[in-house]
C-alpha positions as CSV (number, residue, x, y, z in Angstrom):
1,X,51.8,-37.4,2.8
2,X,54.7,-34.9,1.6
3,X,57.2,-38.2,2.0
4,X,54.7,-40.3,-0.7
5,X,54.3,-37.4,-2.5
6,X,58.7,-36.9,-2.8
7,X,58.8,-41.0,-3.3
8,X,57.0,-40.7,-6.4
9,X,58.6,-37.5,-7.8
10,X,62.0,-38.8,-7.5
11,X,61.5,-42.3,-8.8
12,X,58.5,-41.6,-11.6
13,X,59.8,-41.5,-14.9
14,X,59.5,-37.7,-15.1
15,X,57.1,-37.7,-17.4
16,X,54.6,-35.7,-16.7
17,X,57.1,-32.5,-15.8
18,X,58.2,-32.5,-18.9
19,X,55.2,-32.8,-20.8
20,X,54.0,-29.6,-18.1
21,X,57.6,-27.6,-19.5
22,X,57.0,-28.6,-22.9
23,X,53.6,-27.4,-23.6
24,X,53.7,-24.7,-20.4
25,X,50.6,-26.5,-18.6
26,X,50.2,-27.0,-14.8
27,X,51.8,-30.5,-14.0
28,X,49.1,-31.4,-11.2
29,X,46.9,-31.1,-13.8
30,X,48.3,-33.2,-16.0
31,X,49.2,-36.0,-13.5
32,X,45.3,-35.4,-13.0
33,X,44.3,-36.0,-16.5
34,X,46.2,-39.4,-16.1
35,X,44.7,-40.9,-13.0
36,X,41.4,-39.7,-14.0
37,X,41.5,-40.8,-17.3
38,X,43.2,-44.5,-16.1
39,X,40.4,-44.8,-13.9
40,X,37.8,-44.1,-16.6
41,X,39.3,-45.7,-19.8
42,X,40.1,-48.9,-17.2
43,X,44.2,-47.8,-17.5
44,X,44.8,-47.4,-21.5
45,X,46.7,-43.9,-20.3
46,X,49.2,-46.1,-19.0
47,X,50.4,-47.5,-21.8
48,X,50.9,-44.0,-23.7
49,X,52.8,-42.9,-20.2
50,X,55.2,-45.8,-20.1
51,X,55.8,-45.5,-23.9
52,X,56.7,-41.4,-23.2
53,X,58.6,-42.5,-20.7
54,X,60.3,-45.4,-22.7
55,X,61.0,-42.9,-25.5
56,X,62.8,-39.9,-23.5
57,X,64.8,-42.6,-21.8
58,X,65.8,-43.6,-25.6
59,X,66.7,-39.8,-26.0
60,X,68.9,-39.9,-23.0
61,X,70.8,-42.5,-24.0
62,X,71.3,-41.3,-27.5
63,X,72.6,-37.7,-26.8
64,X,75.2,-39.6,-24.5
65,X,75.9,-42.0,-26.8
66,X,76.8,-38.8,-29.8
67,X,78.6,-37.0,-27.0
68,X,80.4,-38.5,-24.8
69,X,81.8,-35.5,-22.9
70,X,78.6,-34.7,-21.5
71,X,77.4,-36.7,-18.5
72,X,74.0,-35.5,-18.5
């Protein structure tokens, strides 16, 4: 279970840790709040999670792209 568990953590889009820093909330409780609410709006949370995900990837890209000299 502790190998699916790591498989998901490395390759998820981080998402929900950094929601859990941001707003200093438990991250098993929000990964809850997604499955749970997936399962009872019939998977509209996805959308908002990929678009999260989508948007700190843009982040990323654009503090490398102002400075260079930083390989985040």
């Amino acid at each position: 279970m502790n190998k699916i568990k790591l498989f998901f953590e490395e390759r998820a889009f981080g998402v929900c840790s950094r929601l859990g820093e941001k707003l200093n909330f438990p991250i098993d409780s929000i990964r809850l709040f997604f499955i749970y609410s997936s399962f009872v709006t019939l998977g509209s949370p996805i959308i908002l999670y990929v678009s999260m995900a989508m948007m700190m990837k843009v982040r990323k890209y654009l503090r490398k792209m102002n400075n260079p000299v930083l390989f985040d």
